[in-house]
Structures are given as structure tokens and as C-alpha cells.
C-alpha positions as CSV (number, residue, x, y, z in Angstrom):
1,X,74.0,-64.9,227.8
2,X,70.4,-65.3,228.0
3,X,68.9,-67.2,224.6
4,X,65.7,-67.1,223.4
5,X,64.6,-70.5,221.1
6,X,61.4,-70.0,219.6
7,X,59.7,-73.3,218.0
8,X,61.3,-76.2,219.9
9,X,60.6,-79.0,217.1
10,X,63.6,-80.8,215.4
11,X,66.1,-78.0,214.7
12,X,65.1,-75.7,217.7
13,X,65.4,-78.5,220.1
14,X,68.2,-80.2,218.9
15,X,70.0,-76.6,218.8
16,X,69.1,-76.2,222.4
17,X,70.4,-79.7,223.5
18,X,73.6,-79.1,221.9
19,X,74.3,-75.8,223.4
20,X,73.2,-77.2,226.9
21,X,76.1,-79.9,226.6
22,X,79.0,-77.8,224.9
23,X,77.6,-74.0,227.1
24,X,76.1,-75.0,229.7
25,X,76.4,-71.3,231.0
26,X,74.1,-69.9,228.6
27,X,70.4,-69.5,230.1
28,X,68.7,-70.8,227.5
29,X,64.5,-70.1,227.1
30,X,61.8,-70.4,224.7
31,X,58.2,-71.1,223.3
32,X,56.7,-73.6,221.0
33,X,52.8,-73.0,219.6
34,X,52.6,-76.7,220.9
35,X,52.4,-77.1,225.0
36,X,52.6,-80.5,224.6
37,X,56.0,-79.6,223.0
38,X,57.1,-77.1,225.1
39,X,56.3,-79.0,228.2
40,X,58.5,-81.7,226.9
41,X,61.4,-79.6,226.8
42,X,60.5,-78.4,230.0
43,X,61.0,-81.5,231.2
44,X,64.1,-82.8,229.2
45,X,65.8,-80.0,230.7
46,X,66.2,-78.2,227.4
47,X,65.0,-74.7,228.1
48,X,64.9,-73.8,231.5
49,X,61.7,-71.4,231.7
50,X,58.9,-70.8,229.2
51,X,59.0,-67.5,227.3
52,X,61.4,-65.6,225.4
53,X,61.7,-62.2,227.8
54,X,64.7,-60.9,228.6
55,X,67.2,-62.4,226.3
56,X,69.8,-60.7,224.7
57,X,69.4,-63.0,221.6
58,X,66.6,-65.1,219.8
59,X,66.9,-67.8,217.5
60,X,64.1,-68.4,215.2
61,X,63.5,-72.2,214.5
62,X,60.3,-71.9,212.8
63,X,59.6,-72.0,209.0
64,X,59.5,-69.0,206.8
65,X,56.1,-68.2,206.5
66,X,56.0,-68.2,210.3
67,X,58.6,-66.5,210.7
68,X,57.0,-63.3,208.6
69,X,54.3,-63.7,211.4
70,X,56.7,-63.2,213.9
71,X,58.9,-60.4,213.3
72,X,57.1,-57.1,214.2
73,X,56.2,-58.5,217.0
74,X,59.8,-59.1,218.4
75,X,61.8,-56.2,220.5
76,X,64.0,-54.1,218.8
77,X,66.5,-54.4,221.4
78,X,67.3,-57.7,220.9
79,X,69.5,-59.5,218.6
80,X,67.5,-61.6,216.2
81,X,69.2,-65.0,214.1
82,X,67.1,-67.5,212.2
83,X,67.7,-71.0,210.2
84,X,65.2,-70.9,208.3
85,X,66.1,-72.2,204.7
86,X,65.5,-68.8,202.8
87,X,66.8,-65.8,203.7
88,X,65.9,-62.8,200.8
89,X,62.8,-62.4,201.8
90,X,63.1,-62.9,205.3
91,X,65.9,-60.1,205.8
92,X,63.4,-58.0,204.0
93,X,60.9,-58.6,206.7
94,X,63.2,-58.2,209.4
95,X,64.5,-54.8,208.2
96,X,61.1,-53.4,207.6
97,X,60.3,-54.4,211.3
98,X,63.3,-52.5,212.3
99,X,65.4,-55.4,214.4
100,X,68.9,-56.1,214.4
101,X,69.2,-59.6,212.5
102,X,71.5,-62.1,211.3
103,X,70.0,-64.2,209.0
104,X,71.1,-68.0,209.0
105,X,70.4,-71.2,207.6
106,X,72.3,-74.2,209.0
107,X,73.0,-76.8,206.4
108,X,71.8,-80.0,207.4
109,X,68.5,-81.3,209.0
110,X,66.7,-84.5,209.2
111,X,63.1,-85.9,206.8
112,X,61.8,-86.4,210.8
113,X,60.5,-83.4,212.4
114,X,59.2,-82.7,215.4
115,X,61.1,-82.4,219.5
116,X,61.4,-86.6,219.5
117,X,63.6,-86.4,216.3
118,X,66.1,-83.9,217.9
119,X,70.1,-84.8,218.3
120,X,72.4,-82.9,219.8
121,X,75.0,-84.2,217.1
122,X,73.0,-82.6,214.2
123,X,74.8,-79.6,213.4
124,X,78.6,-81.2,213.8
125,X,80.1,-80.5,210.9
126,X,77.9,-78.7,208.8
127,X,77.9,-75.3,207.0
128,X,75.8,-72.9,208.5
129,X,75.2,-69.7,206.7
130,X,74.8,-66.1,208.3
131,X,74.1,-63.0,206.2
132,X,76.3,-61.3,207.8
133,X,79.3,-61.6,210.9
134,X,77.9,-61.0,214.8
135,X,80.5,-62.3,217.2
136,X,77.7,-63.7,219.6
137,X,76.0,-65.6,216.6
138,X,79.0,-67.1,215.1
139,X,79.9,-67.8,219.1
140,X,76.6,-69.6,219.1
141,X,77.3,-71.5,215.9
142,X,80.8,-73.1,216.4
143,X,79.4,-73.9,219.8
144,X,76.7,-76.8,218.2
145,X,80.1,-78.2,215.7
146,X,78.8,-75.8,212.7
147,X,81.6,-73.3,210.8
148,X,80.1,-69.9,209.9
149,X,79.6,-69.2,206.0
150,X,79.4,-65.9,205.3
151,X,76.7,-65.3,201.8
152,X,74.8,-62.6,200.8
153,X,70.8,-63.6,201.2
154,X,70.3,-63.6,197.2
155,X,73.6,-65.1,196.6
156,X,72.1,-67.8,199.2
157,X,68.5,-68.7,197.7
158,X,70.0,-69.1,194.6
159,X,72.6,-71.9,195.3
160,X,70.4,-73.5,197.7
161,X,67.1,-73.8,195.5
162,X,69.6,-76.1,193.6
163,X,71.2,-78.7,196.4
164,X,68.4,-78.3,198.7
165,X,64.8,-77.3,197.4
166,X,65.2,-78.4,194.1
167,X,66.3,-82.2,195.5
168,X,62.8,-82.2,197.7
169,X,60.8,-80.9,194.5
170,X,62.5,-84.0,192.6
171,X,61.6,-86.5,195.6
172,X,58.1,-85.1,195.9
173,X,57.5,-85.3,192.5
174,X,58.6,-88.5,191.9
175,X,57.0,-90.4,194.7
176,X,53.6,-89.0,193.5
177,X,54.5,-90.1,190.0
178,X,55.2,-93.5,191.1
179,X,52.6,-94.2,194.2
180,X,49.6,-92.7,191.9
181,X,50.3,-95.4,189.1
182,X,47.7,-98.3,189.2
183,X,50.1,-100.5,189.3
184,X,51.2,-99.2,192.8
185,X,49.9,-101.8,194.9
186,X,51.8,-104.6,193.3
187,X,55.2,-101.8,192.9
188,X,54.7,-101.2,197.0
189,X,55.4,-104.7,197.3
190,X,58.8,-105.3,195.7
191,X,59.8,-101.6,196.5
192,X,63.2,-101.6,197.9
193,X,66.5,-99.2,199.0
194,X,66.3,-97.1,195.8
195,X,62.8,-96.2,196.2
196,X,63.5,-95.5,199.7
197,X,66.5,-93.4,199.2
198,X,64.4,-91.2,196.5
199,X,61.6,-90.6,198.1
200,X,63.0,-90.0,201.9
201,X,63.1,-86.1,201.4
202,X,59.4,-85.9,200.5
203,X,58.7,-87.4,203.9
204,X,59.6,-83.7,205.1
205,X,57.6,-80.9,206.5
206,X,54.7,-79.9,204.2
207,X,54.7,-76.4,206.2
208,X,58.2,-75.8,206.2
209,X,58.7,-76.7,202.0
210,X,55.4,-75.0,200.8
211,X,57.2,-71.7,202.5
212,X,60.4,-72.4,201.0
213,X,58.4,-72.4,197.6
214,X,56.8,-69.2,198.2
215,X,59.8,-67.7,199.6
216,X,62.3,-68.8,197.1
217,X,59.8,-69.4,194.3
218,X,61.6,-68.0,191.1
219,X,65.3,-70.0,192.1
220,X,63.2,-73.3,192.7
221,X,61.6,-72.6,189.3
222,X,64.8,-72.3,187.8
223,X,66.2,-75.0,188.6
224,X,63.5,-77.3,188.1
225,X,63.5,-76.3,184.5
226,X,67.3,-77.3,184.4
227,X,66.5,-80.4,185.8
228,X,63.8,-81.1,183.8
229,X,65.9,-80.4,180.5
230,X,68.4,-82.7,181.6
231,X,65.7,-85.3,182.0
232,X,64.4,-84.5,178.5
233,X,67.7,-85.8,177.2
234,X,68.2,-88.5,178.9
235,X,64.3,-89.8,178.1
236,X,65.3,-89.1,174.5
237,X,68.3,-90.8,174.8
238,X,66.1,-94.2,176.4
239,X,63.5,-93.4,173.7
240,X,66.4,-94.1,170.6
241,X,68.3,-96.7,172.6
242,X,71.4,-94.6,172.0
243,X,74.4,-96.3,173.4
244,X,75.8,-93.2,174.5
245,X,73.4,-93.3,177.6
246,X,76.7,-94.8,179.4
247,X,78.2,-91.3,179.2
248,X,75.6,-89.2,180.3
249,X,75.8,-92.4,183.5
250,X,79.4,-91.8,183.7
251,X,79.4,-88.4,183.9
252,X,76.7,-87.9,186.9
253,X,78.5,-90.6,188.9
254,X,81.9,-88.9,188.6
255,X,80.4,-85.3,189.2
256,X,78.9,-87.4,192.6
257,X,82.1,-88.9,193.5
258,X,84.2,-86.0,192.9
259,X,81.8,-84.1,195.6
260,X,82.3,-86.3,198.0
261,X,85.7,-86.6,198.3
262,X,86.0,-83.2,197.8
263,X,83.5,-82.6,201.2
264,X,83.9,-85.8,202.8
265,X,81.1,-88.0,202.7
266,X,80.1,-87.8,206.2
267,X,78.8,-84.3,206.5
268,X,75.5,-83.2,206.2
């Protein structure tokens, strides 16, 4: 097989350093609208030859917005995959360009971008969600560590704008709440593991989260509105010092505690 990587930043070029150790058989290519990137993986050895021509599949490691860009511009010969983080509107793309895609979204990923963050080790373990079953894609995906999840593309936006999107909505709101207070400079000083912990996803891509907004705008909405009731009651809740805040407490850290050990706590 000849693969084709297109964008070689965190996910592209950890995806490629992971199939170079576990297939080392596979030709792998690609492009990155960086040089400085793509010589990089030039010279790690992750891609042996600039350029995408010739390969019997591509795998799109770009955000969504770029991704729109890209697709009627891509042969219809060629079987095209993706993991970007929506997938509705970008299958709608795709079939209107006429190409043979899989959509997928692995399910894990890193608040560091760029080719210096990548780890082969990223995927192991972790969901990774096609559209649809192609043998050479799922191939591709148990090859990095990741099991296949088959979803339908709506089914997928939805469920996502809650455990993914949603979550960096929540850190990016909160860290402007808090680091736009005057009282900031004397909060940065004593500001510790939870304010760390809260705010890590909005250290993400700008790029890549604006085009999950405008891709999967009316799940995120939805979901922030849940959220937002939810903190509703518990400021009212604060507001009457009503004891029964140590339920509302009790319940969240169960609902946590019961995820994990239903997934394991070591997956992404």
C-alpha cells in the first residue's frame, strides 16, 4: 500500500510514526502547508517522499474547514479517510465531490499541536470512529492500537458535541471568565492543579475548534444550553445555601467514577 498523509502536525505525524513502527511495509507520503514541517518529517524518516501521487489511499489530518478546501481537488480514484472531529458535514462534501470516503474521527488527541508534539503511542487504545467499514481503513486503524467504531455521521456529531466540543467550550469559557477578572494578577499567583486541569483543553487549536463550531454548530449549542441549565441549579443552589448541594456533588462524582471503571481510566 501506498499512503497518502496530508497535514503532518500532531495527529498526521504521530499517525505516520505509528504505522512506520507497527507496517513498516506501507510506503507512506504526504504534504503539510508548512515546509518547515514537512521537511521535518522528511527528515525524521516519517514520510518517505513529499507529495501525495500515486497512493491508493489518503488520510486527511487537517481540520474541517480545511478539509472542505481540499476535497474537489482530490482524485476520484482514490480511497479518501479523515479524523477530523465532525463528520456530517464533511461526508456531505465528500459526496458532492464525487470520491470514495470513509469518514473517521479517532478519539483521543493531545491540547499540543503541531509535528514536535507527535507520539507514536497516541492512538493505543482509543475508539476511532469510521462512517462506514473499508477493510484497508479499519487495516490501517487497528494497525496504530485504535478499534474501529462503526456510527452514522449525525449519530456521531451529536454524541461528540457533548464529551468532546462541549468540554473545550466549558474550558474556554471558563479561563476567559477567570483570567479577564481584575483580580487576575493576584489569582495567577496562587493558581494551582485545578485551574490547570480546567483550563488545559482551551490551550487547543483555535483553527481546528472554530471549525468544529461551524461544522457541528447546532449539537454544540445544544449542549451548552444543557450545561448551562445544570449550572443554573447548582448557582441557585450556592445562592440559598441549600444543604442539598452534597447530592448534586455526590451524584457527578459517582456518574465520573462509574465511567471510569466502566472504560478504564487509562484510555483516551
Amino acid at each position: 500500500m501506498r499512503l497518502g498523509v496530508v497535514g503532518l502536525g500532531l495527529m498526521g505525524a504521530s499517525f505516520a510514526e505509528a504505522l512506520h513502527r507497527s507496517r513498516p511495509e506501507i510506503e507512506i507520503v504526504g504534504v503539510d502547508s508548512n515546509p518547515a514541517t514537512l521537511a521535518t518529517a522528511l527528515e525524521r524518516g516519517l514520510i518517505r517522499a513529499p507529495g501525495v501521487e500515486g497512493a491508493d489511499v489518503l488520510m486527511l489530518a487537517v481540520p474541517p474547514l480545511a478539509i472542505r478546501d481540499l476535497l474537489p481537488g482530490l482524485p476520484r480514484d482514490v480511497l479518501v479517510t479523515d479524523m477530523a472531529s465532525t463528520k456530517a458535514k464533511i461526508t456531505v462534501w465528500a459526496a458532492e465531490a464525487g470520491l470514495d470516503f470513509v469518514g473517521g474521527h479517532p478519539m483521543c488527541g493531545r491540547e499540543t499541536s503541531g509535528i514536535d508534539a507527535a507520539d507514536p503511542d497516541l492512538f493505543e487504545g482509543a475508539p476511532w470512529v469510521l462512517t462506514r467499514l473499508d477493510s484497508r481503513v479499519d487495516d490501517l486503524v487497528r494497525a496504530v492500537g485504535s478499534h474501529p467504531v462503526v456510527m452514522d455521521p449525525e449519530r456521531h456529531d451529536r454524541l461528540v458535541a457533548a464529551v468532546s466540543h462541549a468540554a473545550f467550550a466549558l474550558s474556554a469559557a471558563y479561563t476567559l471568565a477567570v483570567a479577564d477578572s481584575r483580580d487576575w494578577p493576584e489569582m495567577a499567583g496562587v493558581a494551582a492543579g485545578g485551574f490547570r486541569d480546567m483550563t488545559r483543553l482551551a490551550a487547543g487549536s483555535s483553527e481546528m475548534y472554530t471549525g468544529i463550531a461551524l461544522t457541528n454548530g447546532e449539537n454544540l449549542a445544544e449542549w451548552l444550553r444543557l450545561v448551562e441549565a445544570q449550572l443554573a441549579k447548582l448557582r441557585r443552589h450556592v445562592e440559598a445555601g441549600d444543604p442539598r448541594l452534597v447530592e448534586l456533588f455526590e451524584d457527578a462524582r459517582a456518574k465520573r467514577e462509574r465511567w471510569l471503571g466502566e472504560r478504564g481510566a487509562g484510555q483516551c
